[in-house]
Rosetta silent file (secondary structure, phi, psi, omega in degrees, C-alpha in Angstrom):
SEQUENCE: XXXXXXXXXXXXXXXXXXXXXXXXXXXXXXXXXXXXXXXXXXXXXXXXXXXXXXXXXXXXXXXXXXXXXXXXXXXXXXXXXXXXXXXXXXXXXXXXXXXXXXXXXXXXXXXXXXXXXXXXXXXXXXXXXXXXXXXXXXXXXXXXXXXXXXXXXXXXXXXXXXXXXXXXXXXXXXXXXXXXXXXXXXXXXXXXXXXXXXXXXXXXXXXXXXXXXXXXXXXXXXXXXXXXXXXXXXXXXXXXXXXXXXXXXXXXXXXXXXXXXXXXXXXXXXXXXXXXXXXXXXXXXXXXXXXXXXXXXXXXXXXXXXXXXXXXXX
SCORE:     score description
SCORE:     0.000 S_00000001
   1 L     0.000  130.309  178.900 -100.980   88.947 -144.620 S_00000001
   2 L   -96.588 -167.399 -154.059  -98.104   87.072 -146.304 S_00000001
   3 H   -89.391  -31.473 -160.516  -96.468   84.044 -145.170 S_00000001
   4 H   -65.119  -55.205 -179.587  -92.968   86.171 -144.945 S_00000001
   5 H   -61.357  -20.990 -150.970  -94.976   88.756 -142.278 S_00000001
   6 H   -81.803  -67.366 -154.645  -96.880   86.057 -140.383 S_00000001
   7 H   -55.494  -21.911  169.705  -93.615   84.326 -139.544 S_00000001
   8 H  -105.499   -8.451  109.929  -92.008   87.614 -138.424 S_00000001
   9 H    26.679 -101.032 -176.029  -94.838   88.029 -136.710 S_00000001
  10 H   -76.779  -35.264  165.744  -94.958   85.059 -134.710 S_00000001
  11 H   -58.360   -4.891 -154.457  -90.861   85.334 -134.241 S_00000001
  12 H   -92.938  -67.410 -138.859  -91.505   89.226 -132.801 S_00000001
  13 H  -109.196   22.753  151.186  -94.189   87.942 -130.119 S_00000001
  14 L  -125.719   71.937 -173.317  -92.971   84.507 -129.120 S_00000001
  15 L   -40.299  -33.384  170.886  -89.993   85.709 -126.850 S_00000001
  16 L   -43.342  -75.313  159.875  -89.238   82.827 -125.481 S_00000001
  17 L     4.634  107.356  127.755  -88.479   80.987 -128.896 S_00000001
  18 L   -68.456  100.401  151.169  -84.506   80.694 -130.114 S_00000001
  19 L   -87.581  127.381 -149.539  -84.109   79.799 -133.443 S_00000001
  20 L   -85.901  -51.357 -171.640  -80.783   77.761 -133.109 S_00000001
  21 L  -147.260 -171.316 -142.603  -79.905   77.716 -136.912 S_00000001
  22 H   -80.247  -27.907 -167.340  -80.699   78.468 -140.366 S_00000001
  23 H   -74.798  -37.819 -173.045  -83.219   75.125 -140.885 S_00000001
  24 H   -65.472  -34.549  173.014  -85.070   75.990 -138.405 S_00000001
  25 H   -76.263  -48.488  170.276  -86.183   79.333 -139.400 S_00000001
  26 H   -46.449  -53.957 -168.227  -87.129   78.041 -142.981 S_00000001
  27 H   -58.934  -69.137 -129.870  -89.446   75.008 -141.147 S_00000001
  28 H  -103.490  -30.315  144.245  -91.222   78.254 -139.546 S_00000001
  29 H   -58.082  -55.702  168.718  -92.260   79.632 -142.792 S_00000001
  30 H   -46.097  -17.543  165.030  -92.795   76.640 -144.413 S_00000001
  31 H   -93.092  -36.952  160.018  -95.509   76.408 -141.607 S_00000001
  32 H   -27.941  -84.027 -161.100  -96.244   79.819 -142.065 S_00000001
  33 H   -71.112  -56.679  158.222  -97.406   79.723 -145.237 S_00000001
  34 H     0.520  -43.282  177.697  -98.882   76.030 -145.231 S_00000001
  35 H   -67.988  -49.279 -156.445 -101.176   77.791 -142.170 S_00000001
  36 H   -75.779  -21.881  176.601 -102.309   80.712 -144.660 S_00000001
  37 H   -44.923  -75.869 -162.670 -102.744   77.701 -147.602 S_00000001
  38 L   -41.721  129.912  161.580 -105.607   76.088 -145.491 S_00000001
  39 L  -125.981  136.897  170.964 -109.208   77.248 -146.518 S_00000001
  40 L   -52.209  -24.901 -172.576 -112.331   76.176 -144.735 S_00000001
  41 L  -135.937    9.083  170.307 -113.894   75.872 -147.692 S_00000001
  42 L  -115.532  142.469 -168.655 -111.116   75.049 -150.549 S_00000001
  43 L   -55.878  168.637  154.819 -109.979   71.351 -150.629 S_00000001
  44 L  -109.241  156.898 -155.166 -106.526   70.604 -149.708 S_00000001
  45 L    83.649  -13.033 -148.011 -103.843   71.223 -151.415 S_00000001
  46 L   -86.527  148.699  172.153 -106.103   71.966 -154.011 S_00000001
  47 L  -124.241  156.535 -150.573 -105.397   74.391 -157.403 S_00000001
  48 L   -83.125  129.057 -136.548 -106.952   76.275 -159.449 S_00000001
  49 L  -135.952  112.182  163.690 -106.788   73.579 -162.721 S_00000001
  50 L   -92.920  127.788 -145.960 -107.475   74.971 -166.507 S_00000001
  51 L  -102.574  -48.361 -172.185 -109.932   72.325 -167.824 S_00000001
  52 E  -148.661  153.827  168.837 -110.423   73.997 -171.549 S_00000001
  53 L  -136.495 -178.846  162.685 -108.990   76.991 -173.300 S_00000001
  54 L    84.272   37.270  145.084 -109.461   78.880 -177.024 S_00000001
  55 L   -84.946  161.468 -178.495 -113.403   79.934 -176.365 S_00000001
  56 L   -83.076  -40.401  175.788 -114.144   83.055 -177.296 S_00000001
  57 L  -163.220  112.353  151.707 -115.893   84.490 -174.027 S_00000001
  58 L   -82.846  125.099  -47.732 -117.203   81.787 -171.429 S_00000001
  59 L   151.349  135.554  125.954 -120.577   82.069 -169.784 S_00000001
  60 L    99.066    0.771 -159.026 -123.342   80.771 -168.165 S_00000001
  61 L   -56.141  145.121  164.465 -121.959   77.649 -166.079 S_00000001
  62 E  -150.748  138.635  153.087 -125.646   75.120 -164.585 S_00000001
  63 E  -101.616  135.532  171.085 -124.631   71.186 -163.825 S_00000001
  64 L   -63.732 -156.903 -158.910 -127.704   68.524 -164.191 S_00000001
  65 L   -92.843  -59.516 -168.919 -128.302   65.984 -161.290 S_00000001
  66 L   -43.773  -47.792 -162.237 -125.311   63.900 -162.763 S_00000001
  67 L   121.117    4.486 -178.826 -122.663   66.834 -162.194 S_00000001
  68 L   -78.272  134.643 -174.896 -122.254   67.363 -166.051 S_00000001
  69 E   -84.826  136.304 -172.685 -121.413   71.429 -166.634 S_00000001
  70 E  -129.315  106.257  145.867 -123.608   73.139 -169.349 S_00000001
  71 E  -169.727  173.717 -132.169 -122.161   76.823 -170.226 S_00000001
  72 E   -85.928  147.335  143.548 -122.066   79.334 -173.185 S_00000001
  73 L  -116.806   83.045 -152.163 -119.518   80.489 -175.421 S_00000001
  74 H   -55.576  -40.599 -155.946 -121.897   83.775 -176.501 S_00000001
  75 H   -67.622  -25.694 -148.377 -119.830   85.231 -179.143 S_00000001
  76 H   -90.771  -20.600 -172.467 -119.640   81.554 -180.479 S_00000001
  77 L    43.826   56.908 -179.620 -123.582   80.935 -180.245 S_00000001
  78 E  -123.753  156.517  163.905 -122.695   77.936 -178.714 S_00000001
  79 E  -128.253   94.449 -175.570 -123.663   75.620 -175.102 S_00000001
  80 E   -83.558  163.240  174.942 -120.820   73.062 -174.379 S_00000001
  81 E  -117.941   87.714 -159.082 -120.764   70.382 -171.976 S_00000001
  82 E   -79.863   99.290 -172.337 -117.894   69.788 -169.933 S_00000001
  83 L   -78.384  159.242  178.343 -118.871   66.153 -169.131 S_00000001
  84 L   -59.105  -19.203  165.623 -118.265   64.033 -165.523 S_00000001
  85 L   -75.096  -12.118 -167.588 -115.792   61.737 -167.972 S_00000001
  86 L    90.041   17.046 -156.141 -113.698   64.833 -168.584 S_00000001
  87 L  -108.627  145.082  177.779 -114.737   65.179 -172.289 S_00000001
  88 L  -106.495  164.886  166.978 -115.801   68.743 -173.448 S_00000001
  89 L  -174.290 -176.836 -178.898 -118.130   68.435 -176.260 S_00000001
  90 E   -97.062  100.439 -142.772 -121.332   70.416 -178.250 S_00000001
  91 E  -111.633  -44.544 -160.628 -124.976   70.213 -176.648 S_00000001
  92 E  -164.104  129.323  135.609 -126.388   72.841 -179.105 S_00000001
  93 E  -122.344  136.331  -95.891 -125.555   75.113 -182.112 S_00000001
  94 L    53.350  128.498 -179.621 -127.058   77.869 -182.809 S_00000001
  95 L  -143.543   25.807  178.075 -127.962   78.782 -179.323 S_00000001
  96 L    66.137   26.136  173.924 -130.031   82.061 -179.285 S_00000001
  97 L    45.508   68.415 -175.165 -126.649   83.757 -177.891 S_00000001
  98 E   -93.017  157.772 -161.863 -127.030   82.412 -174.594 S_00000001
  99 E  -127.422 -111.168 -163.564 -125.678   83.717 -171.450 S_00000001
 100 E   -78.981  146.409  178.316 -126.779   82.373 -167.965 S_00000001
 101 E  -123.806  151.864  151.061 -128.352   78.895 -168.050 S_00000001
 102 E  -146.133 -171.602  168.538 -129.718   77.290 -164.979 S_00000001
 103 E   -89.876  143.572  162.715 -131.617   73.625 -164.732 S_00000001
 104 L  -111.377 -169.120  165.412 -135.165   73.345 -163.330 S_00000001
 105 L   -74.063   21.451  164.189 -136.562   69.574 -161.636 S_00000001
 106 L  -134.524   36.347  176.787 -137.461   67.872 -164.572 S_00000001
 107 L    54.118   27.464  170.847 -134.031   68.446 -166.221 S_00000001
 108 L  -101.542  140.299 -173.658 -134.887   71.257 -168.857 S_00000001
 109 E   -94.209   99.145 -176.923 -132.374   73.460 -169.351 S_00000001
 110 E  -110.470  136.008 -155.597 -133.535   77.491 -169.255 S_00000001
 111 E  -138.168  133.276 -179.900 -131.181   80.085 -171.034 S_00000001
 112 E   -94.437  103.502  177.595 -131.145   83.689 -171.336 S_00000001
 113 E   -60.961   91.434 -163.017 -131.484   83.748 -175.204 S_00000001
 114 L   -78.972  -27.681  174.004 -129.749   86.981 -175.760 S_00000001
 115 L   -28.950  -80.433 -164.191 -129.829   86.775 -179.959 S_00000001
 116 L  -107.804   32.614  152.213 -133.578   88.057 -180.125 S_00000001
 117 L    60.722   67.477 -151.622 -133.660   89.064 -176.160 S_00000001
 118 L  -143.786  165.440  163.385 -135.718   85.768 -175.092 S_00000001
 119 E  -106.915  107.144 -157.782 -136.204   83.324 -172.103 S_00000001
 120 E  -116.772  158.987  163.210 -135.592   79.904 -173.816 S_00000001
 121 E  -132.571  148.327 -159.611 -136.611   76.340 -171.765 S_00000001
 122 E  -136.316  108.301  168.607 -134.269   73.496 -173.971 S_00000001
 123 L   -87.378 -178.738 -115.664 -135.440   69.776 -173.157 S_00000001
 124 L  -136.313   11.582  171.193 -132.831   67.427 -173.296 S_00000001
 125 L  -117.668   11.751  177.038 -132.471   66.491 -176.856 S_00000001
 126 L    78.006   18.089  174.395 -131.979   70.151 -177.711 S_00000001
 127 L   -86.305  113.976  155.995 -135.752   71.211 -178.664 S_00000001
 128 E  -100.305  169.008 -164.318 -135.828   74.901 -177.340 S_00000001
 129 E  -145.909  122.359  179.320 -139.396   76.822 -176.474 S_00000001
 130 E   -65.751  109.550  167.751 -139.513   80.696 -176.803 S_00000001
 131 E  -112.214    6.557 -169.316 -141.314   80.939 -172.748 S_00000001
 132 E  -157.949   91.375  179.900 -140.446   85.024 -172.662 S_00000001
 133 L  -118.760   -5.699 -152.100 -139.658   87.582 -175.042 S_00000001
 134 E  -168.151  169.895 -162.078 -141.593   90.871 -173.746 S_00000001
 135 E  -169.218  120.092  168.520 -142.896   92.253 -170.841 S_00000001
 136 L    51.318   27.505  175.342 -146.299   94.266 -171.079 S_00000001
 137 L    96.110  -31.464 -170.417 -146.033   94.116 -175.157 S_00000001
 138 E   -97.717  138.473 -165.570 -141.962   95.568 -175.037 S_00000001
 139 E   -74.165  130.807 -179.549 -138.904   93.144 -175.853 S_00000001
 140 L   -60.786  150.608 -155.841 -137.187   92.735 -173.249 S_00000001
 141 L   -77.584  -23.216 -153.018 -133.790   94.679 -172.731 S_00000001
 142 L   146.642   54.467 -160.847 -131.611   91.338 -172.804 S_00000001
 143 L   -40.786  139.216 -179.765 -132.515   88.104 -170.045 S_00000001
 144 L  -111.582  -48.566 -178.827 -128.404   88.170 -168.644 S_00000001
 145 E  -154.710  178.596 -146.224 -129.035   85.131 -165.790 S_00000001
 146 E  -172.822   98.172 -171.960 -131.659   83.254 -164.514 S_00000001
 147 E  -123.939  160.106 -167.653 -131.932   81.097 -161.582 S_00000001
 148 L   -99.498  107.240 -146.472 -134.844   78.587 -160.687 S_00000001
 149 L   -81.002  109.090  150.985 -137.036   78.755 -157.600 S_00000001
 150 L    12.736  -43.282 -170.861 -137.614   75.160 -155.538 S_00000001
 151 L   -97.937   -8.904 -155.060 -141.334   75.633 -156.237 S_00000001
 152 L    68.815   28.398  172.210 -140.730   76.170 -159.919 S_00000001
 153 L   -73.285 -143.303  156.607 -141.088   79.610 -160.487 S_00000001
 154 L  -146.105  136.247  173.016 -138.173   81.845 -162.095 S_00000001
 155 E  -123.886  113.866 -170.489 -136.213   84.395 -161.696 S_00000001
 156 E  -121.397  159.941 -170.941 -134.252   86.432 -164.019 S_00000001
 157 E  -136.089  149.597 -127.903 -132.276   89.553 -164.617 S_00000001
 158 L  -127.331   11.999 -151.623 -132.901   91.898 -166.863 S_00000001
 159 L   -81.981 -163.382 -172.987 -130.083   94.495 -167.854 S_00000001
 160 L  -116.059  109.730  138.161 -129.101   96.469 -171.219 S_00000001
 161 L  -128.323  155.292 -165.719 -126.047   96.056 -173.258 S_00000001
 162 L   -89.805  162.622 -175.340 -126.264   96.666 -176.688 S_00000001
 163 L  -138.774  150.196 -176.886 -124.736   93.812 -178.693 S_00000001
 164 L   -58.415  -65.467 -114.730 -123.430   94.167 -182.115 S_00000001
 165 L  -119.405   -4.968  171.533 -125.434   91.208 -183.978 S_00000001
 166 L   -98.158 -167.285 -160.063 -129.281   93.032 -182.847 S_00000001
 167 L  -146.162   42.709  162.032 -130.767   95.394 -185.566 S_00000001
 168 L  -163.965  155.033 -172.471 -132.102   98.152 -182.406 S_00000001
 169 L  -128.487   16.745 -150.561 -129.706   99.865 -180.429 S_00000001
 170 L  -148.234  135.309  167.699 -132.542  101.261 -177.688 S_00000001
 171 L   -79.713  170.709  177.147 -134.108   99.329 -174.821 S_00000001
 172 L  -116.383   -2.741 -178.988 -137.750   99.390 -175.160 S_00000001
 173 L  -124.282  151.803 -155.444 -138.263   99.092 -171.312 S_00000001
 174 L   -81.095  -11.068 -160.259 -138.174  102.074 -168.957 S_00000001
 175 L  -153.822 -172.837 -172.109 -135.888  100.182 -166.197 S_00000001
 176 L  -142.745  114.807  175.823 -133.097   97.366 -166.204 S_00000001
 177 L  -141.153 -151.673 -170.433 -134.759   95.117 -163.765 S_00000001
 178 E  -154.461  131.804 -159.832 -135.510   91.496 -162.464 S_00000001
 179 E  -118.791  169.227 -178.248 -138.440   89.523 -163.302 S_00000001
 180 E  -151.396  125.311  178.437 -140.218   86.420 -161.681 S_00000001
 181 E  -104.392   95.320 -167.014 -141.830   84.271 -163.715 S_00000001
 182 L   -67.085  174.067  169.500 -144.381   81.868 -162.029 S_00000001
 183 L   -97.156  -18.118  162.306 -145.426   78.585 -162.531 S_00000001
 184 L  -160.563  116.108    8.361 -149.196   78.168 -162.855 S_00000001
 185 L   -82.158  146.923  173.543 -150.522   80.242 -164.460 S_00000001
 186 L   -72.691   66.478 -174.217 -147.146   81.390 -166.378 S_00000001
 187 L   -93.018  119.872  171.414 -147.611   84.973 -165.178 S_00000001
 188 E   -95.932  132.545  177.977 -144.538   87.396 -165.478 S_00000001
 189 L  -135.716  106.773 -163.277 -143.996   89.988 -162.896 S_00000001
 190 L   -56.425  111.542 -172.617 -141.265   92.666 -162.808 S_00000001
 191 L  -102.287  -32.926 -179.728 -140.078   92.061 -158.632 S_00000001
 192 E  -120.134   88.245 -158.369 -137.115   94.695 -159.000 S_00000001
 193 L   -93.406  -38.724 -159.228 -137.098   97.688 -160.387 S_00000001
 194 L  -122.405   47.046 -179.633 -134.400  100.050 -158.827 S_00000001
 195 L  -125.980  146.763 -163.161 -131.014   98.762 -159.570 S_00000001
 196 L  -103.653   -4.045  160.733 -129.133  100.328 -161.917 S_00000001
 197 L  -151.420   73.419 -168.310 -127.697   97.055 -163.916 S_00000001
 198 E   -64.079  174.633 -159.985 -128.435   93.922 -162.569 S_00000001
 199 E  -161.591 -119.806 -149.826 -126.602   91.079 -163.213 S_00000001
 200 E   -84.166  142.120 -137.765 -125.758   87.877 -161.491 S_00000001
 201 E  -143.006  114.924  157.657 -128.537   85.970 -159.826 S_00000001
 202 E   173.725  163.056 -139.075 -129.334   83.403 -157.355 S_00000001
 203 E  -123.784  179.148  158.658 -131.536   82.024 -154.194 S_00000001
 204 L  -130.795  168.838 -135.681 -131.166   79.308 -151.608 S_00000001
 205 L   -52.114  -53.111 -169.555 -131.884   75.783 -151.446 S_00000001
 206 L   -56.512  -11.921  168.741 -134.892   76.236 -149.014 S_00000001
 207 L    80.310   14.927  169.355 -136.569   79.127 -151.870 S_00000001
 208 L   -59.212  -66.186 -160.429 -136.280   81.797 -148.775 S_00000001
 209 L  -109.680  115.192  173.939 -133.734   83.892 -149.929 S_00000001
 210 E  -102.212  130.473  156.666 -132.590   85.754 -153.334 S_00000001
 211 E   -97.091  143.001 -179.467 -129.166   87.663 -154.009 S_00000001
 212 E  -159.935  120.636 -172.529 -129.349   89.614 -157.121 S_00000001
 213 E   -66.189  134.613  171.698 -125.607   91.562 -158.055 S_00000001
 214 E  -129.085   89.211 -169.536 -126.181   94.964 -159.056 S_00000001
 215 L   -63.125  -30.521  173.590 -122.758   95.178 -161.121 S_00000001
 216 L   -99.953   23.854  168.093 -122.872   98.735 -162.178 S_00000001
 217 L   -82.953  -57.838  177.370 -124.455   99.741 -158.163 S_00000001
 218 L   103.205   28.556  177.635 -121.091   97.707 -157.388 S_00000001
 219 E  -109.773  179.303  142.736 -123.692   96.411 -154.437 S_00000001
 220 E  -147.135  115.797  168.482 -125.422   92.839 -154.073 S_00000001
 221 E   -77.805  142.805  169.496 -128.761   92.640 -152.203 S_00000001
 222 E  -119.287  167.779 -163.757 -130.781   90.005 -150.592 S_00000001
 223 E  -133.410  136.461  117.070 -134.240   89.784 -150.763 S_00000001
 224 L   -63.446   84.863 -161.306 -137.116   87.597 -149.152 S_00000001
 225 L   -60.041  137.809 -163.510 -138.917   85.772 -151.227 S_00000001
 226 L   -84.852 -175.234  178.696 -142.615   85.929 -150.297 S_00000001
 227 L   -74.393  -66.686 -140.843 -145.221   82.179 -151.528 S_00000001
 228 L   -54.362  -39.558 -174.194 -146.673   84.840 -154.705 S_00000001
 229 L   131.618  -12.953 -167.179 -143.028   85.102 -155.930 S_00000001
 230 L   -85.426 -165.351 -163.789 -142.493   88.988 -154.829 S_00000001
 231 L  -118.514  107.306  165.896 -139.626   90.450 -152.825 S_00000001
 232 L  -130.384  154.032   32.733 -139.299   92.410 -149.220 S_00000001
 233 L  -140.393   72.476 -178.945 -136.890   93.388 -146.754 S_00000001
 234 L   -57.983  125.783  141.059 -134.157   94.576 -149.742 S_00000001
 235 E  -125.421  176.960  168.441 -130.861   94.616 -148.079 S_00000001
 236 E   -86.987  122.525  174.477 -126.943   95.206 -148.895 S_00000001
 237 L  -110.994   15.837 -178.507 -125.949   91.900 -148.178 S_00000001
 238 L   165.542  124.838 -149.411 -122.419   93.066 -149.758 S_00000001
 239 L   -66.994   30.792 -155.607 -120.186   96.131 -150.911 S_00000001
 240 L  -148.841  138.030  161.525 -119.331   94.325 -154.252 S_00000001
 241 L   -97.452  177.574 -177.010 -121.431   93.650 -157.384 S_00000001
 242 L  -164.723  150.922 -166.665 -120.925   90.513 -160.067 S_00000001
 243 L   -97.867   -6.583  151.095 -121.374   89.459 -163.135 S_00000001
 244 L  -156.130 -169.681 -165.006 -122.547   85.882 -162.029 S_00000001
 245 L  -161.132  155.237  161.561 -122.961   83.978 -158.438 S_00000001
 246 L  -133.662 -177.981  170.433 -123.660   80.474 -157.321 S_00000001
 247 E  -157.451  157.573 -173.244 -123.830   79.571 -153.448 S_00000001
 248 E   -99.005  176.751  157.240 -122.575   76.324 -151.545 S_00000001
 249 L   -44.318  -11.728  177.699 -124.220   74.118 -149.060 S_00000001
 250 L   -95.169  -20.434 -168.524 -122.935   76.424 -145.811 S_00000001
 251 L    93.240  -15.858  175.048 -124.834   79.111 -147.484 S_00000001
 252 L   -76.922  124.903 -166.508 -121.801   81.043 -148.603 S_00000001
 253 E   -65.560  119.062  159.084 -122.199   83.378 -151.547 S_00000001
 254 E   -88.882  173.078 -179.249 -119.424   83.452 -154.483 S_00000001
 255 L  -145.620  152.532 -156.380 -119.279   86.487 -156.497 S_00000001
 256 L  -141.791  156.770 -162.114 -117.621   86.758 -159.617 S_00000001
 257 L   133.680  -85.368 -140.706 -115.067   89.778 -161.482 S_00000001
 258 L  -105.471   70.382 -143.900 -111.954   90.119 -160.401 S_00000001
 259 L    31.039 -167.926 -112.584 -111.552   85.768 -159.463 S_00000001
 260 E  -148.109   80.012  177.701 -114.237   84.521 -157.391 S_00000001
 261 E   -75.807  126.643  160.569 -114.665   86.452 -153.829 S_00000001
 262 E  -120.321  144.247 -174.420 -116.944   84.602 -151.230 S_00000001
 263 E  -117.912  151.476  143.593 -118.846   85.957 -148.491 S_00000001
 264 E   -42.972  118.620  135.856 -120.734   84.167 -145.630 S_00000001
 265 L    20.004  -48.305  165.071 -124.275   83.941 -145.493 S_00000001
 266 L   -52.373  -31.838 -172.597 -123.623   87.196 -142.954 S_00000001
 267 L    65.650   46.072  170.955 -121.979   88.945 -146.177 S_00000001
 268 E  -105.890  117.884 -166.646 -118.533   88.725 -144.104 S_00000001
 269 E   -69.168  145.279 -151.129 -115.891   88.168 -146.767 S_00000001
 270 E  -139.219  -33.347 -168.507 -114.207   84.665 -145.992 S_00000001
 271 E  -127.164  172.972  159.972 -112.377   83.648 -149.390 S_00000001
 272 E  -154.799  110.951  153.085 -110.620   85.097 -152.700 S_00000001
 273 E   -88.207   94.392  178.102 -109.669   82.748 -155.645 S_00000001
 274 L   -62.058 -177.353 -153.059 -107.638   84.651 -158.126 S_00000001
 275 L  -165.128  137.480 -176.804 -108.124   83.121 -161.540 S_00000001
 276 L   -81.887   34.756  171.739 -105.310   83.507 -164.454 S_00000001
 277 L  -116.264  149.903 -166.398 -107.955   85.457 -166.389 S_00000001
 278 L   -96.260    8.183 -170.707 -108.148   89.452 -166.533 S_00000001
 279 L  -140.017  155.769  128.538 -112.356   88.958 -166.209 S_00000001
 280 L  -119.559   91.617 -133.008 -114.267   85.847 -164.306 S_00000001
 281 L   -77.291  -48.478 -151.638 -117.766   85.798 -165.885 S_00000001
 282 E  -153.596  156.197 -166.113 -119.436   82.990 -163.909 S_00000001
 283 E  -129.207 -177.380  170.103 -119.306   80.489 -161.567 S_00000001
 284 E   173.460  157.862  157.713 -121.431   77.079 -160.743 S_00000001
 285 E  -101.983  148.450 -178.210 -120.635   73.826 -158.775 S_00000001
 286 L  -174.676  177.620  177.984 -120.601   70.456 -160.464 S_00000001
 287 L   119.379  161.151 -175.456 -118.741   66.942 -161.000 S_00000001
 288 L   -65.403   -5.116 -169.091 -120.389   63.666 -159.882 S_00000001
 289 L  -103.263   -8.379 -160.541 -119.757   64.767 -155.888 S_00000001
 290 L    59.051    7.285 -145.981 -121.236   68.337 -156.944 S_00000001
 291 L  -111.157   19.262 -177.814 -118.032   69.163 -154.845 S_00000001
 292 E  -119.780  144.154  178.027 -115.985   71.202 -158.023 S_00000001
 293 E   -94.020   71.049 -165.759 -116.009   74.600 -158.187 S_00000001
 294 E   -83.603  141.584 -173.490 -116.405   75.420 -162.511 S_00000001
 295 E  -146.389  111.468 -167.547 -115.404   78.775 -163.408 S_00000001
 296 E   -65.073  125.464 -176.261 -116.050   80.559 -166.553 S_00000001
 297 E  -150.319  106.262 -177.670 -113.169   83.121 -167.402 S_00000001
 298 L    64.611 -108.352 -170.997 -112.651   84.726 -170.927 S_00000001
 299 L  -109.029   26.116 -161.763 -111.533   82.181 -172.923 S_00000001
 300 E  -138.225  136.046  160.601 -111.375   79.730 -170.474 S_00000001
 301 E   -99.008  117.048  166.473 -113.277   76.864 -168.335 S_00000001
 302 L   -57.534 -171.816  129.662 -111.719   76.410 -164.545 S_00000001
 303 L  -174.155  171.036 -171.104 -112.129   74.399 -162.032 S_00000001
 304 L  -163.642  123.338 -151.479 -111.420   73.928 -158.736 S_00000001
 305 E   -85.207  143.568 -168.832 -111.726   71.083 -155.781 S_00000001
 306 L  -136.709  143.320  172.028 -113.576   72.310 -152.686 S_00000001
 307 L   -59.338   -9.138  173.106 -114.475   71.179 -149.248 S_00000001
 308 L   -98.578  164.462  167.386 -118.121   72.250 -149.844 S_00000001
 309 L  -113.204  159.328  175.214 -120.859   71.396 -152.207 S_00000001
 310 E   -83.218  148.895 -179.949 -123.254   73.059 -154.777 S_00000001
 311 L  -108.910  -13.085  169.212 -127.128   73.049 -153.852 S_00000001
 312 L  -144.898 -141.085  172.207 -127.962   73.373 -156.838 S_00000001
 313 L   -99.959   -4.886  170.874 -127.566   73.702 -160.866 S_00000001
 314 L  -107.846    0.000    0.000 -125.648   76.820 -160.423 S_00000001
């Protein structure tokens, strides 16, 4: 509804009402739209603010416990840092052509190393450790995101696009799925099987609950995560798929594509941030409040100030 209908609108069905002159009917838009401005869950006044531009594709946003943003420029085989001073700078090059990042609780950084189609853990001086490459003996089609369970397992997603820079053009696994990787013993176990490209990934604070995007289903499902790590009562928690997801402190889902749609906890759609980009890869909260909204888009890092907080590193 735009501000121009609301107002004729509210002039249609408040009979009573004279507007005496010309000021007066402007003040009753200008409240119009000022009403549709407010969001429950975007700051006020607040805009959508381009932080960095001239990347190549951006990727991948996780913030540490400070609020500093860690995310990818893949084509670039790069991880930048968009720091809490406001400085962008270079945490690692060469970067296994990483795509989703997320943090675990001892501050290692784990990234789906897309180069040779790996699961990397990164410690904080920029030492990475191969912890995944294969499933059952076969290379995995291509870890895409990857978010980290309370208890310390993992979870990751699993789909196929062929990339230019590998030297096979064929998955070697039978499905495009989502795997959960535990924490002792470091046993991997394929939890999802029957989505046809999964994609953007992520649970809530309490380790209850998973959403996992199934961008070319154009669905996103929740799951209940069991203590072993599997998955039951699969539902459509939402008509929309994405290529990456974070969730706030309320429990409300973002979804990523087209700007940055959020649903309720309910999977009742509540927001839309368009985004001056024709793609919007990924999302995360971060900043020293956790209380910014970073948003990956093309060539571009976002942001955006919000009345909610991040629960985590995505």
């Amino acid at each position: 509804m735009t501000g121009l209908f609301f107002a004729r609108f509210a002039i249609r069905n408040i009979k009573p009402l004279v507007i005496h002159s010309v000021a007066a009917a402007i003040a009753l838009l200008f409240a119009a739209g000022i009403l549709l401005a407010q969001s429950d869950i975007i700051a006020p006044n607040a805009k959508v603010e381009r932080l960095a531009d001239g990347l190549t594709f951006a990727e991948g946003p996780a913030s540490d416990s400070e609020g500093n943003v860690y995310f990818t420029d893949q084509p670039n085989n790069r991880i930048l840092i968009w720091g809490i001073d406001g400085m962008l700078s270079t945490f690692m090059q060469p970067a296994g052509r990483s795509n989703g990042l997320s943090f675990d609780r001892n501050g290692n950084l784990w990234a789906c190393a897309d180069e040779k189609n790996e699961l990397w853990r990164i410690d904080s001086s920029g030492k990475s450790t191969v912890v995944v490459s294969d499933y059952n003996g076969k290379r995995l089609n291509g870890p895409n995101d990857v978010w980290i369970h309370p208890g310390g397992g993992v979870y990751f997603t699993d789909p196929f696009y062929r990339r230019d820079y590998w030297d096979h053009q064929k998955s070697e696994q039978d499905v495009q799925a989502v795997y959960y990787l535990a924490p002792d013993p470091r046993k991997l176990v394929r939890v999802v099987d029957d989505l046809r490209q999964p994609n953007g990934i992520v649970g809530t604070p309490d380790g209850k609950v998973l959403y996992v995007a199934d961008i070319a289903g154009q669905k996103t499902y929740k799951y209940a995560i069991q203590p072993d790590g599997s998955l039951t009562d699969k539902a459509v928690f939402c008509p929309l798929g994405s290529d990456g997801m974070t969730i706030d402190n309320r429990g409300n889902v973002y979804l990523t594509g087209k700007g940055v749609t959020v649903f309720d906890a309910k999977g009742r759609q509540i927001e839309h941030i368009p985004v001056s980009a024709s793609w919007t890869a990924n999302v995360c909260f971060g900043g020293k409040d956790h209380q910014t909204l970073f948003i990956t888009a093309m060539q571009n890092l976002f942001a955006l100030r919000m009345r909610v907080k991040g629960v985590g590193s995505q």
